[in-house]
C-alpha atoms as a printed R data frame, in Angstrom:
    type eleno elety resid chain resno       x       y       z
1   ATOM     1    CA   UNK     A     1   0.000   0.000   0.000
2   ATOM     2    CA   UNK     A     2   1.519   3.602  -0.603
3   ATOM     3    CA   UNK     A     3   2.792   5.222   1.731
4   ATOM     4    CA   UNK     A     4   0.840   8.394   3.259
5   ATOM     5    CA   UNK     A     5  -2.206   7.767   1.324
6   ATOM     6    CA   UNK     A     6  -4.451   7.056   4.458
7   ATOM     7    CA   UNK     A     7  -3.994   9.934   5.442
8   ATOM     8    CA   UNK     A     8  -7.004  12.094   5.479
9   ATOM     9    CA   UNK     A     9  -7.103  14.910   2.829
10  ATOM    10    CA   UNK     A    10  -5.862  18.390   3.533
11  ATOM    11    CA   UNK     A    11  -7.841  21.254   4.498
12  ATOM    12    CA   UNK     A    12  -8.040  23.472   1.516
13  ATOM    13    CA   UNK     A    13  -7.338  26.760   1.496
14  ATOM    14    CA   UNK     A    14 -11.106  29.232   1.850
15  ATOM    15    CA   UNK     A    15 -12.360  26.005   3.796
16  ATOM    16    CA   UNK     A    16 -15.192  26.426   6.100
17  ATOM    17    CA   UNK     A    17 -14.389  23.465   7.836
18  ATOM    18    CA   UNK     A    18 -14.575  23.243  11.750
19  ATOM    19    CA   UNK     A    19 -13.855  20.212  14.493
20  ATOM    20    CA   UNK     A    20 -16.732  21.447  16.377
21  ATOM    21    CA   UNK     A    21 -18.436  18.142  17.781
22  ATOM    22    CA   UNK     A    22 -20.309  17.273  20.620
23  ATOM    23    CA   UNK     A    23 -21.555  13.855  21.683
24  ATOM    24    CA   UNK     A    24 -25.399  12.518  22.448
25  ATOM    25    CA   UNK     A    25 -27.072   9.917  23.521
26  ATOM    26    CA   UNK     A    26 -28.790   6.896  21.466
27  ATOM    27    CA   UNK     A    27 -30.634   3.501  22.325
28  ATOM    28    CA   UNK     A    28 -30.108   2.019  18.675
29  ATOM    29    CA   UNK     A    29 -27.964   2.714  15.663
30  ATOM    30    CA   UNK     A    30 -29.480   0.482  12.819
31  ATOM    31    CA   UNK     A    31 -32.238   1.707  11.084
32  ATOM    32    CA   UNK     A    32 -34.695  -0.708   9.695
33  ATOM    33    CA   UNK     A    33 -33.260  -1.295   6.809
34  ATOM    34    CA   UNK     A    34 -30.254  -2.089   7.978
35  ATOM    35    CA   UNK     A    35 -28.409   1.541   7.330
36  ATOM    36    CA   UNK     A    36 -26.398   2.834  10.062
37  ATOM    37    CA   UNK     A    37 -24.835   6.517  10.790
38  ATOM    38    CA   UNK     A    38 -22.160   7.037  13.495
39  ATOM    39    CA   UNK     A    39 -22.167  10.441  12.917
40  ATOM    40    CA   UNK     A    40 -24.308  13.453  12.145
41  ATOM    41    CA   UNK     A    41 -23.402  16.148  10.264
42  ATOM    42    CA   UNK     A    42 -20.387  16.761   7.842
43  ATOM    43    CA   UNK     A    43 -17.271  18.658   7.558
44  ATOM    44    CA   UNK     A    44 -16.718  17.930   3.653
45  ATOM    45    CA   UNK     A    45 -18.242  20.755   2.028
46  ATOM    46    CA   UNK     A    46 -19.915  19.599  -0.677
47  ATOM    47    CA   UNK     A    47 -22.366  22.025  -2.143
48  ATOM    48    CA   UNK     A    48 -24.934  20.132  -3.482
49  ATOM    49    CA   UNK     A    49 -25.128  18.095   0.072
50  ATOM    50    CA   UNK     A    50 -28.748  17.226  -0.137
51  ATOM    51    CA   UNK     A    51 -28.119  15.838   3.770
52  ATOM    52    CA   UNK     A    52 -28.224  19.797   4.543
53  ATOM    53    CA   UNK     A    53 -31.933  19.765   3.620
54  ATOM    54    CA   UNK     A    54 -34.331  20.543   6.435
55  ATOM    55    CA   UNK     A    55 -36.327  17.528   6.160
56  ATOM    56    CA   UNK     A    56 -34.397  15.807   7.999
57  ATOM    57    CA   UNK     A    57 -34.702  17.563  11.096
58  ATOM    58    CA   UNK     A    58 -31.127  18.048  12.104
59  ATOM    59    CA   UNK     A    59 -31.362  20.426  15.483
60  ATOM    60    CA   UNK     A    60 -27.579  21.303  14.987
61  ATOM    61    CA   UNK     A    61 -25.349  23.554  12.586
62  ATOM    62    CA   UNK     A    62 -24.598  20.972  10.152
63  ATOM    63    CA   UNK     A    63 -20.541  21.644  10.222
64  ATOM    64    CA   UNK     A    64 -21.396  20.656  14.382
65  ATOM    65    CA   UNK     A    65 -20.370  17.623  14.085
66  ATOM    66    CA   UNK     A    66 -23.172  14.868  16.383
67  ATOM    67    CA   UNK     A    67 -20.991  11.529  17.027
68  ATOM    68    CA   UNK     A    68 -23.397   9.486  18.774
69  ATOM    69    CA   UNK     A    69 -21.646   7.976  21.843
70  ATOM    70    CA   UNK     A    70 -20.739   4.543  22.315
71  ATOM    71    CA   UNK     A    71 -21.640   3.413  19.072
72  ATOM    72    CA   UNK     A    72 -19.876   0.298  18.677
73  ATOM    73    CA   UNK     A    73 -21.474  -0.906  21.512
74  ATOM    74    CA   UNK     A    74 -25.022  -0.175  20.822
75  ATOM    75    CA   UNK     A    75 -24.224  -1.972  17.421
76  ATOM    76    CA   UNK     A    76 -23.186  -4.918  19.290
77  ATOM    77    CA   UNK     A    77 -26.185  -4.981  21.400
78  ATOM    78    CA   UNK     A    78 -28.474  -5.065  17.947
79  ATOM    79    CA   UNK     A    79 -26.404  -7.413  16.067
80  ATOM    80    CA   UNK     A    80 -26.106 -10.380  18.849
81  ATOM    81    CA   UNK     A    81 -30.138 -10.466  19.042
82  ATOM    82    CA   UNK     A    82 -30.374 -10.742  15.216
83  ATOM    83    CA   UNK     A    83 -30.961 -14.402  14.078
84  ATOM    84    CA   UNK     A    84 -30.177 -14.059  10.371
85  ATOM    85    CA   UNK     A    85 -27.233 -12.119   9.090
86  ATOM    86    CA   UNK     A    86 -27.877  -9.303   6.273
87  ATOM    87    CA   UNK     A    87 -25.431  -6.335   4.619
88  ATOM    88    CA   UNK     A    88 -25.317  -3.347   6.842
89  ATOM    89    CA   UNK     A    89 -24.300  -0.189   4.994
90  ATOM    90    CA   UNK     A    90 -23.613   2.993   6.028
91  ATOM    91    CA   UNK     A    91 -22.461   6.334   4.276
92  ATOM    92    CA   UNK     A    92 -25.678   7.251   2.722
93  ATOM    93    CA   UNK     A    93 -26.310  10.125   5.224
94  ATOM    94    CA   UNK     A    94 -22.632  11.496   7.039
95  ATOM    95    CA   UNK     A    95 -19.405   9.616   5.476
96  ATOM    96    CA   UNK     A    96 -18.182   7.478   8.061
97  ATOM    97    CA   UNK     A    97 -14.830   8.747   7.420
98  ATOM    98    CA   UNK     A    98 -15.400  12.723   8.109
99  ATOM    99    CA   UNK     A    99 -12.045  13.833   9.482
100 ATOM   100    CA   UNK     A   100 -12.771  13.449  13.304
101 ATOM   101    CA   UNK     A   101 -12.772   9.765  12.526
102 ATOM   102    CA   UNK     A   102  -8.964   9.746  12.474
103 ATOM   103    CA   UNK     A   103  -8.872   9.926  15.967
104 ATOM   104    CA   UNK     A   104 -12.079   8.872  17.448
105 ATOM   105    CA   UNK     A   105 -11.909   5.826  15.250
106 ATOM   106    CA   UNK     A   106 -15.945   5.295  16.063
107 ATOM   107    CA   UNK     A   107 -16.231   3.818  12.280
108 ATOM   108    CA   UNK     A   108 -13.488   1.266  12.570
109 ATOM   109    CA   UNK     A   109 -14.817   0.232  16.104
110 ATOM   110    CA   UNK     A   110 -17.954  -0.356  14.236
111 ATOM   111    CA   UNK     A   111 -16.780  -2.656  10.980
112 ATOM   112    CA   UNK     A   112 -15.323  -4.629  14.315
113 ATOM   113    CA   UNK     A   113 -18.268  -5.666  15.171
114 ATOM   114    CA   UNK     A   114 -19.810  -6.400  11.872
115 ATOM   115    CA   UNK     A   115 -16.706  -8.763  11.111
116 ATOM   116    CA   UNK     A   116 -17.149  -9.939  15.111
117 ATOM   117    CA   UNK     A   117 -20.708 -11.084  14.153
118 ATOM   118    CA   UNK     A   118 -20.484 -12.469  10.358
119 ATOM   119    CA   UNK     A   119 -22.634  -9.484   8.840
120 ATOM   120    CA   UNK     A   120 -21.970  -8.261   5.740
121 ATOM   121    CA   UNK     A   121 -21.085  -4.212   5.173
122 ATOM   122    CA   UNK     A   122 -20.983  -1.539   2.386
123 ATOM   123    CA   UNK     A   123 -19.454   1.519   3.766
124 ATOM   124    CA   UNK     A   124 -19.831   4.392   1.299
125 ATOM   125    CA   UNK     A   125 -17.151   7.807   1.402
126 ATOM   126    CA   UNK     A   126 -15.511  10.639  -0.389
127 ATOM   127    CA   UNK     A   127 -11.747  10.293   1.658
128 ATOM   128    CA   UNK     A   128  -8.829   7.950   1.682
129 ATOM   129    CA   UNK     A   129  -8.700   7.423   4.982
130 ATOM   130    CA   UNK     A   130 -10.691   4.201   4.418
131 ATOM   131    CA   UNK     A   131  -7.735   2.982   3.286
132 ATOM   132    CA   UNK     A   132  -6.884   2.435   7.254
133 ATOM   133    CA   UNK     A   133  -9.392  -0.184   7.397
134 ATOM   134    CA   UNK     A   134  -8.344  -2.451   4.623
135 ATOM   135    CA   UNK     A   135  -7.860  -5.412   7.015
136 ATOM   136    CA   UNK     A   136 -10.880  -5.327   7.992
137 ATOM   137    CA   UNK     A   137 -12.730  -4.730   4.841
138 ATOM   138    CA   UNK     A   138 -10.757  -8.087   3.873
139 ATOM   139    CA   UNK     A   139 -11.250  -9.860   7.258
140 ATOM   140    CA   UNK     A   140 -15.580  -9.031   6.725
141 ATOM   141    CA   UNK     A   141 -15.114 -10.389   3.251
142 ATOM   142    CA   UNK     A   142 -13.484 -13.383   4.320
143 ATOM   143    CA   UNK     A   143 -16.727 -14.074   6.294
144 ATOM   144    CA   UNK     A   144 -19.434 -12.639   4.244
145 ATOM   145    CA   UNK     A   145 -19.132  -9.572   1.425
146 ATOM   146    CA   UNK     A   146 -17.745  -6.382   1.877
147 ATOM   147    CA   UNK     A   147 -18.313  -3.496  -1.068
148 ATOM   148    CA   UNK     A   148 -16.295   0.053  -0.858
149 ATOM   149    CA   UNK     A   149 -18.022   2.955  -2.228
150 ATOM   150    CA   UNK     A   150 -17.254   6.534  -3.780
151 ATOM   151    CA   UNK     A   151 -18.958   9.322  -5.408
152 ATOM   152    CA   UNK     A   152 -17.458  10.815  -8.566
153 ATOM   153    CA   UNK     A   153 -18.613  13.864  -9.734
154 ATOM   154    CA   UNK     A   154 -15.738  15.695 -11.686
155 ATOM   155    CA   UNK     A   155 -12.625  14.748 -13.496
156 ATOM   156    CA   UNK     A   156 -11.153  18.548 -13.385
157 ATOM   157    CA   UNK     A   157  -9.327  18.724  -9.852
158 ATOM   158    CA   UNK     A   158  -9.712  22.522  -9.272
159 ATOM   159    CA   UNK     A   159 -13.583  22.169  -9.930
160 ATOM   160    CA   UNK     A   160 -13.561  19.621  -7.783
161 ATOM   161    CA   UNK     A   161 -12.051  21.690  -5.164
162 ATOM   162    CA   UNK     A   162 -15.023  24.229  -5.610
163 ATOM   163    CA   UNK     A   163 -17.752  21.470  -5.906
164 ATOM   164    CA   UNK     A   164 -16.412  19.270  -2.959
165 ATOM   165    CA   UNK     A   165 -13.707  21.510  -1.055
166 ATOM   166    CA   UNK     A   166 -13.005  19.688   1.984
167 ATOM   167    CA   UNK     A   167 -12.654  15.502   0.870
168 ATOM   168    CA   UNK     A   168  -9.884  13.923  -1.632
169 ATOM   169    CA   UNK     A   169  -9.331  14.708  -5.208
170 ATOM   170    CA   UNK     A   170 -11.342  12.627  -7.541
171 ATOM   171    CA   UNK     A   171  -7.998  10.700  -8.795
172 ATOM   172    CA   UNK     A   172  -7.061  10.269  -5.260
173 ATOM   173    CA   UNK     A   173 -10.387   8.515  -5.046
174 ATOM   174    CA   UNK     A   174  -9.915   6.914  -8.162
175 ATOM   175    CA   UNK     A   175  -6.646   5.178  -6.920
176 ATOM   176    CA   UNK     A   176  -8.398   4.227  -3.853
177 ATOM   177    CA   UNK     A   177 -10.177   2.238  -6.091
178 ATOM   178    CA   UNK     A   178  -7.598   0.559  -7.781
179 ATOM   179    CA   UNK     A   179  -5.624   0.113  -3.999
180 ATOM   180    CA   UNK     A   180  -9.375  -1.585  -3.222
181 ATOM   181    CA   UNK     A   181  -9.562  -3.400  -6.340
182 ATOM   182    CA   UNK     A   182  -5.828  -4.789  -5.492
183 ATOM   183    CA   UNK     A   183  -6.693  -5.625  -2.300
184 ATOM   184    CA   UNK     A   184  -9.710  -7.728  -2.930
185 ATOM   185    CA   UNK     A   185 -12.420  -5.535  -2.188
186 ATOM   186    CA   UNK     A   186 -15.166  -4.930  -4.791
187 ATOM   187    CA   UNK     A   187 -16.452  -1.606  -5.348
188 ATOM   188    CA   UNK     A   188 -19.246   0.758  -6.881
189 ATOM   189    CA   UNK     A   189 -19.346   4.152  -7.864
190 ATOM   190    CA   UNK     A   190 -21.958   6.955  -7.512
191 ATOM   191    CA   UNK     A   191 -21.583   9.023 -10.258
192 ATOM   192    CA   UNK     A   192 -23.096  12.600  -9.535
193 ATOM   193    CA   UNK     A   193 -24.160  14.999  -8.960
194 ATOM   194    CA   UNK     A   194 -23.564  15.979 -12.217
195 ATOM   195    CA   UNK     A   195 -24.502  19.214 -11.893
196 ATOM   196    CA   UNK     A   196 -26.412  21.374 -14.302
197 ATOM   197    CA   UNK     A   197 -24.403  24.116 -16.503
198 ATOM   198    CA   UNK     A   198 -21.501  23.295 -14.771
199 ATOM   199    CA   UNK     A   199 -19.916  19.871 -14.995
200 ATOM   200    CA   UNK     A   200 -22.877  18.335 -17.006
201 ATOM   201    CA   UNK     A   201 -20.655  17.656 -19.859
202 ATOM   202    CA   UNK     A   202 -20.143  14.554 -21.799
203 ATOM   203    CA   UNK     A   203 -16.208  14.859 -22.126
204 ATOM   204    CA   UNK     A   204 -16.152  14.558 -18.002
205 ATOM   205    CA   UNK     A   205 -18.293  11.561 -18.118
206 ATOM   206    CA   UNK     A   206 -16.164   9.873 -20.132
207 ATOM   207    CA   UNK     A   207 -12.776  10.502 -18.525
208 ATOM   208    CA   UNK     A   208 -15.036   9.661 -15.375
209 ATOM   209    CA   UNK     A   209 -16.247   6.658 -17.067
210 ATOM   210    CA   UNK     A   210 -12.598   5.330 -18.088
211 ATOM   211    CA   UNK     A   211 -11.337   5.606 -14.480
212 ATOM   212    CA   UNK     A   212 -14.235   3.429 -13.406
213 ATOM   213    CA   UNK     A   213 -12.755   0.867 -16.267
214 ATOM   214    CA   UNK     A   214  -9.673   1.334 -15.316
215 ATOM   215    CA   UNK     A   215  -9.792   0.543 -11.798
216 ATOM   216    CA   UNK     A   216 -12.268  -2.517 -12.329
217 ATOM   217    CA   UNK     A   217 -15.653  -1.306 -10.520
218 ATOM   218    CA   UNK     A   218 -18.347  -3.873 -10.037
219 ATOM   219    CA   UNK     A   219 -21.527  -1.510 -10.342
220 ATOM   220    CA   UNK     A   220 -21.796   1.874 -11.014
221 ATOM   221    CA   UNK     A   221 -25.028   3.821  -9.863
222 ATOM   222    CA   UNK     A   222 -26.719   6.487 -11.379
223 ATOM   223    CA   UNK     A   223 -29.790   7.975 -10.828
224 ATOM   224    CA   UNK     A   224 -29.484   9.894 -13.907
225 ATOM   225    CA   UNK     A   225 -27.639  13.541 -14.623
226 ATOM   226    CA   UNK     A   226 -28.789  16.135 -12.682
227 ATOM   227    CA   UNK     A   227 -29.597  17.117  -8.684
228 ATOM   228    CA   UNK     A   228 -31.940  17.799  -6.376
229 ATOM   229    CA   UNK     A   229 -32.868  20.661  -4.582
230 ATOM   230    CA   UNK     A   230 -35.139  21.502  -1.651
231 ATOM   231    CA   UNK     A   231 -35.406  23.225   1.751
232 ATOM   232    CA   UNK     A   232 -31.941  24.147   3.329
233 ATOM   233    CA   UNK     A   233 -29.974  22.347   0.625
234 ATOM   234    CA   UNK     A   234 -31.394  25.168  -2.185
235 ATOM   235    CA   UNK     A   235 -30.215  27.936  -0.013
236 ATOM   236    CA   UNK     A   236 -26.489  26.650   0.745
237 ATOM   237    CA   UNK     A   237 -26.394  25.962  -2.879
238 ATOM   238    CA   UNK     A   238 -27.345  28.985  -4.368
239 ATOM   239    CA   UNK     A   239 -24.893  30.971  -2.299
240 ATOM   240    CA   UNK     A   240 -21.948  28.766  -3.482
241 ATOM   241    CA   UNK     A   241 -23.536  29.814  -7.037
242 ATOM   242    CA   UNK     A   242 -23.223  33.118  -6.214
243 ATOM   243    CA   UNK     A   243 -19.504  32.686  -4.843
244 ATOM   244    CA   UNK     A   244 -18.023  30.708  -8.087
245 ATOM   245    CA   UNK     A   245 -20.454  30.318 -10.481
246 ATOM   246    CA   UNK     A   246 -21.917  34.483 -10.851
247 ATOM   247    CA   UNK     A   247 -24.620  34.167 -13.421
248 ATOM   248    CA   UNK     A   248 -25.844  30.391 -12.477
249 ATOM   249    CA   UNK     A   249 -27.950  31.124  -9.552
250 ATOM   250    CA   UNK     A   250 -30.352  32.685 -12.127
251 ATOM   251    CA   UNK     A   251 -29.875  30.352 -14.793
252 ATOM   252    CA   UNK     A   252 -31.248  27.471 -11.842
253 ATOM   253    CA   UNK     A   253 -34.346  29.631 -10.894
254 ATOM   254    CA   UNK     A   254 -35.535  30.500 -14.466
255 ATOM   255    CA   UNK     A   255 -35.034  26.879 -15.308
256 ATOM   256    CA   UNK     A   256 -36.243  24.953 -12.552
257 ATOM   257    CA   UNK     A   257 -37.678  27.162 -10.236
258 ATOM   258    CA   UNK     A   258 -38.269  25.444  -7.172
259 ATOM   259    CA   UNK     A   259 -38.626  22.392  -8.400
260 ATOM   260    CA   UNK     A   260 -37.067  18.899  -6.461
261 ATOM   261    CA   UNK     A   261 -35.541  17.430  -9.527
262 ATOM   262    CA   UNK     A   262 -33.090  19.489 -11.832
263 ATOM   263    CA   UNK     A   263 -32.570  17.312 -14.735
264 ATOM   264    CA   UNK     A   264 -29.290  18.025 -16.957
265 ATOM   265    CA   UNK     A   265 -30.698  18.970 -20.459
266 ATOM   266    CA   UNK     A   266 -28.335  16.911 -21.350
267 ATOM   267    CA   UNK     A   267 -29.602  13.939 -19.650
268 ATOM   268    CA   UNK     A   268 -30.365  12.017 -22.712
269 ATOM   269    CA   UNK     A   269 -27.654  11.723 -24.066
270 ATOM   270    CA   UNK     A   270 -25.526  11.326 -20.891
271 ATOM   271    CA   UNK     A   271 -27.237   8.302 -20.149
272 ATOM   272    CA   UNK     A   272 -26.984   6.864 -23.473
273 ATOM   273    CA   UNK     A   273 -22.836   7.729 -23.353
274 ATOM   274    CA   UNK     A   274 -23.476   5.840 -19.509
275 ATOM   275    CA   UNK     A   275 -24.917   3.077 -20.811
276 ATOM   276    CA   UNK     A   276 -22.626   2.087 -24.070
277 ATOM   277    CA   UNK     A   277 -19.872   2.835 -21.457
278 ATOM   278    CA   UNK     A   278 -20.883   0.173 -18.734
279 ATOM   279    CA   UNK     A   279 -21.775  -2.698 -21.508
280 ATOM   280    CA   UNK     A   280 -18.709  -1.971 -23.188
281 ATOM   281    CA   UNK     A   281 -16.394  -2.499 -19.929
282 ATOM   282    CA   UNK     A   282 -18.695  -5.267 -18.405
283 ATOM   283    CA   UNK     A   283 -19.847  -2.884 -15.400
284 ATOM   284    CA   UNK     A   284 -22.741  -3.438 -13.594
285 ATOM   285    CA   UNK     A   285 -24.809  -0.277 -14.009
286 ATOM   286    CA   UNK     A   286 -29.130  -0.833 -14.039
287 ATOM   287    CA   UNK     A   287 -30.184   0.746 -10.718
288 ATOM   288    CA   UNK     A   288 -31.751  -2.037  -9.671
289 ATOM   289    CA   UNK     A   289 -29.465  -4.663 -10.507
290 ATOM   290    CA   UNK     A   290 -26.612  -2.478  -8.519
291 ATOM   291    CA   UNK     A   291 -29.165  -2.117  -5.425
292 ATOM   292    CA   UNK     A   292 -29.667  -5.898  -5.377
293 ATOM   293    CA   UNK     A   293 -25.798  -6.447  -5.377
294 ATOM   294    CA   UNK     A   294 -25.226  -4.089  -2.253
295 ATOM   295    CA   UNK     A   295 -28.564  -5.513  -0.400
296 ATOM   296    CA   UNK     A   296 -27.446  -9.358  -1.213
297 ATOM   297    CA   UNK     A   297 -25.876 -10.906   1.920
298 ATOM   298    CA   UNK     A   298 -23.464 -13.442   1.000
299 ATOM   299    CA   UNK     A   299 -21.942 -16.006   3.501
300 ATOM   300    CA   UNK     A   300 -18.596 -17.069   2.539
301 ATOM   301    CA   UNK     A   301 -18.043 -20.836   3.990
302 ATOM   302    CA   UNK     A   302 -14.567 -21.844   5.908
303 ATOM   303    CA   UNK     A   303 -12.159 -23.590   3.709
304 ATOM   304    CA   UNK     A   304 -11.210 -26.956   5.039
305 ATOM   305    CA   UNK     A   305  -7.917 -28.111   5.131
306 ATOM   306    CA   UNK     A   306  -6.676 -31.383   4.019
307 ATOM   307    CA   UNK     A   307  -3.756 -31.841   6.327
């Protein structure tokens, strides 16, 4: 493994990041479908974060980061009462590797248990530093399956500083793959946002699509080109507009208005440049077929030994 590449990414200069965190109090972890966030809140900086949105009811800044205490052992509590094993996943809501992680360790604690108990995991993040954890990605997938995701969004690396300021360069995250890929570990991507007049262009989805060949992904998802927009996540959004972008802001409103779903107009022919791309390198890319992958528990049975 390279050297220095677990480390967790720099801050980047105009950051807004903050290691504000406080701790509270929980009686369960796992949601009922099986999802599970250690933390609440984020530090990346993303601007299209649609975790931001008010619907979820978060009763803290959002850069105030909530790390729910003792999480590894509430897990364990759930998990020994369960009678039949299944894929827990987590990432969908607050990447489990945010940069407090690096010292609390709360998310490594956590894929403990899941390789303690036989379950299966797909962990889903934007930084490098889950490149710690590669034992125990390949100690879970020794026992059941484990699947490492990432989001790519932009080949360019100084629009990727503006879209996602605070996590690692998309070909840092592109060579995580590959380190994964080495390793043992399958992956998927989640390619997006692909935002509107901005990086809704089919030359980045090709060089995006080419380092998914290249570094062997099992599934790619997308939910088609585009974003969505509502209630807190509009407003952050539109003032990052305003900060790079002068001129877009406007462009959004006339366009979509206030809308939930802001298609690319390029959308059709994105998809069709997604699909050819994904039959041509044998990736796994229908939504459904991808979900089914990541949902599937698989128990991996002990190899005997002859002598």
């Amino acid at each position: 493994m390279e050297a220095g590449i677990t480390a967790p990414p720099p801050i980047r200069k105009g950051s807004t990041h903050s290691r504000l965190m406080h701790y509270a109090d929980y009686k369960t972890i796992l949601s009922p479908k099986n999802g599970m966030n250690i933390y609440r809140g984020c530090t990346h900086g993303c601007i299209y974060c649609d975790s931001r949105s008010t619907c979820y009811q978060m009763k803290h800044e959002f850069e105030d980061i909530e790390v729910k205490r003792n999480a590894a052992e509430i897990l364990e509590s759930q998990l020994k009462r369960r009678r039949q094993r299944c894929m827990i996943s987590t990432g969908a809501m607050c990447d489990p590797y945010i940069p407090l992680e690096a010292t609390l360790k709360s998310t490594r604690q956590c894929i403990e248990v899941i390789e303690k108990y036989g379950f299966g995991l797909t962990i889903l993040t934007k930084s490098t530093l889950a490149l710690r954890d590669v034992d125990l990605f390949q100690a879970v997938q020794r026992k059941a399956k484990c699947v490492v995701q990432t989001t790519l969004t932009t080949h360019d690396p100084a629009l990727c500083q503006i879209l996602e300021p605070n996590v690692a360069l998309t070909h840092e995250r592109v060579r995580m793959l590959e380190i994964m890929r080495d390793e043992g570990i399958p992956t998927v991507v989640w390619l997006g946002p692909l935002l509107p007049f901005i990086n809704d262009s089919a030359e980045n989805l090709q060089r995006l699509l080419e380092d998914c060949a290249r570094a062997k992904v099992h599934g790619i998802l997308c939910f088609g080109f585009g974003m969505t927009l509502r209630e807190g996540n509009r407003e952050y959004f539109y003032r990052k507009l305003d900060q790079h972008f002068p001129g877009i802001k406007e462009k959004y409103m006339e366009t979509f208005g206030n809308a939930y779903s802001c298609s690319s107009p390029n959308n059709e022919r994105l998809m069709a440049i997604f699909r050819a791309a994904c039959q041509k390198y044998g990736i796994l890319w229908k939504t459904g077929e991808v979900l089914d992958y990541l949902g599937t528990f698989e128990r991996k049975e002990p190899q005997l030994r002859l002598f």
